[in-house]
C-alpha positions in Angstrom: -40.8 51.0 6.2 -38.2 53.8 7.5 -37.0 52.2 10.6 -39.2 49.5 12.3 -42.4 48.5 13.8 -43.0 49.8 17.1 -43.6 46.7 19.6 -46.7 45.3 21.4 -45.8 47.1 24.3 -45.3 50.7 22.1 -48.7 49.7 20.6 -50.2 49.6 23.6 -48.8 52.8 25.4 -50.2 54.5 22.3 -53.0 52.9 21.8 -55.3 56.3 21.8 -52.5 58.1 19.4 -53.0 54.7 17.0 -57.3 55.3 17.5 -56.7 58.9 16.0 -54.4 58.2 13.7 -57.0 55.7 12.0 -59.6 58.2 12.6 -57.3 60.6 10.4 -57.3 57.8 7.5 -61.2 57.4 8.0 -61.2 53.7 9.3 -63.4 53.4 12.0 -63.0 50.7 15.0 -65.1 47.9 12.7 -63.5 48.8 9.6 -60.1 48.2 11.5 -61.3 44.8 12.8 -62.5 43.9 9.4 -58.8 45.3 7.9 -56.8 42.8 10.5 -59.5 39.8 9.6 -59.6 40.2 5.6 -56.7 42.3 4.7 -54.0 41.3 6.9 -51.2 43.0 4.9 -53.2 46.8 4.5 -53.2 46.2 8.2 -49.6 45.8 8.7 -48.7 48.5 6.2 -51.0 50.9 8.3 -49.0 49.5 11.2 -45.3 50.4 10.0 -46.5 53.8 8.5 -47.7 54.8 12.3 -44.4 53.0 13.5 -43.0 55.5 11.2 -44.4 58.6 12.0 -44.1 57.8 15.4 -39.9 57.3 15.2 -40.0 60.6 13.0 -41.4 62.3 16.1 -39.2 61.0 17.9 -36.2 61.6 16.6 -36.8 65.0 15.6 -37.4 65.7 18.7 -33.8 63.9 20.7 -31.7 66.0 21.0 -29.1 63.9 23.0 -28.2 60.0 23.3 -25.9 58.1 25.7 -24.9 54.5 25.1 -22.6 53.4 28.2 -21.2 49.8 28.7 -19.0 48.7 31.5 -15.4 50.5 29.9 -17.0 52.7 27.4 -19.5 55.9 27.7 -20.6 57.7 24.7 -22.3 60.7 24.7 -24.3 62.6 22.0 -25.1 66.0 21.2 -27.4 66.0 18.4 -27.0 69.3 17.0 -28.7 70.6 13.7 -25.8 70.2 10.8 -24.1 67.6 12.7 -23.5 65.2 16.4 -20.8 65.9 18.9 -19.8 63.0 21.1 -18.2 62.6 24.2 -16.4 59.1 24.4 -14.8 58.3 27.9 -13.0 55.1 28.1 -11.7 53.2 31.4 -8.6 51.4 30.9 -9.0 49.0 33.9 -11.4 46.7 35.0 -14.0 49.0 35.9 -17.3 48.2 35.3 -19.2 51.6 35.1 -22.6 50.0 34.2 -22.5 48.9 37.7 -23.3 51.5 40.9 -20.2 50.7 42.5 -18.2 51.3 38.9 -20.0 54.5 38.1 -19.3 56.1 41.5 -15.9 54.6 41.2 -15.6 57.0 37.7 -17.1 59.8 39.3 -14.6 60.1 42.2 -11.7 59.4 40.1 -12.3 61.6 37.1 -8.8 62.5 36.6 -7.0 59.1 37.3 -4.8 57.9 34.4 -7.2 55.3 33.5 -9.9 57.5 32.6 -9.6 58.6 28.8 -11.6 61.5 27.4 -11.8 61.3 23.4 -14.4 64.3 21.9 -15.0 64.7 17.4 -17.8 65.7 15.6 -19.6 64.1 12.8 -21.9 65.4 10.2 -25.0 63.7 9.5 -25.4 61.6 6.4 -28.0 62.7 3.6 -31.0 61.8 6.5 -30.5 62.7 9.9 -33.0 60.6 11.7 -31.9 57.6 10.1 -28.2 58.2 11.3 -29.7 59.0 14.9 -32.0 55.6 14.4 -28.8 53.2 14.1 -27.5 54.7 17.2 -30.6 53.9 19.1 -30.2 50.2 17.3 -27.1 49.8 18.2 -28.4 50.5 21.8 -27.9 54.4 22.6 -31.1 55.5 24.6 -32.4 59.3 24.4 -31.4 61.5 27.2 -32.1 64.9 28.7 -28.4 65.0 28.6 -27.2 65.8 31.7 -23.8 63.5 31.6 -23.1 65.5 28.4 -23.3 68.6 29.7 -21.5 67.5 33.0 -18.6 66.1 30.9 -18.5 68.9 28.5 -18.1 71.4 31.1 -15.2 69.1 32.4 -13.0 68.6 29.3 -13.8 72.1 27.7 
């Protein structure tokens, strides 16, 4: 397995896409039943190679990430040959996971304890994989409006 098993809950939201992905493997509803009864590990191996194509989809498809917590935002641009991030950093005690904190950031932008840090980074050898650990390590995909906002502010 490439990255991991989708969840219960994943499972269930895609229920229809798992049906026709079977269907695509020629298992029919019974032989499925008969799979998880009698062959418990074919069934988990046709689990994680959905769970994979799923991800690939995925993450071929993000084409920005944010990961914020309370003194630290970073921002991606996931560009073809390599990611562009955005770090901004509050230097008090700020908590910008919190309403109050994040409109506390937005109307003081420019006050010494705001830090803007920007780099680039190619990918390694697999992309998707490099764009996976972020989402591990608790990035969520965007439409990437704070990136744009904050790249129009520092460039």
């Amino acid at each position: 397995m490439k990255y991991s098993r989708l969840t219960k809950e994943q499972f269930d939201e895609l229920h229809q896409e798992f049906i026709n992905f079977l269907a695509t493997q020629s298992i029919t509803a019974d032989e499925w039943q008969n799979l998880k009864n009698n062959k418990p590990e074919l069934a988990e191996m046709e689990l994680d190679v959905f769970s994979d194509l799923i991800w690939e989809g995925v993450l071929k498809t993000a084409q920005y990430l944010e990961h914020i917590s309370p003194q630290h935002m970073h921002l991606f641009a996931l560009n073809d040959d390599q990611m562009h991030v955005i770090a901004v950093t509050l230097k008090n005690e700020v908590d910008m996971t919190t309403k109050e904190g994040f409109n506390w950031l937005r109307e003081n932008l420019m006050d010494e304890n705001v830090e803007f840090l920007q780099a680039k980074k190619d990918y390694s050898d697999d992309k998707n994989i490099d764009i996976f650990k972020l989402i591990q390590q608790g990035s969520i995909i965007t439409k990437g409006d704070l990136y744009s906002f904050f790249n129009k502010l520092i460039n």
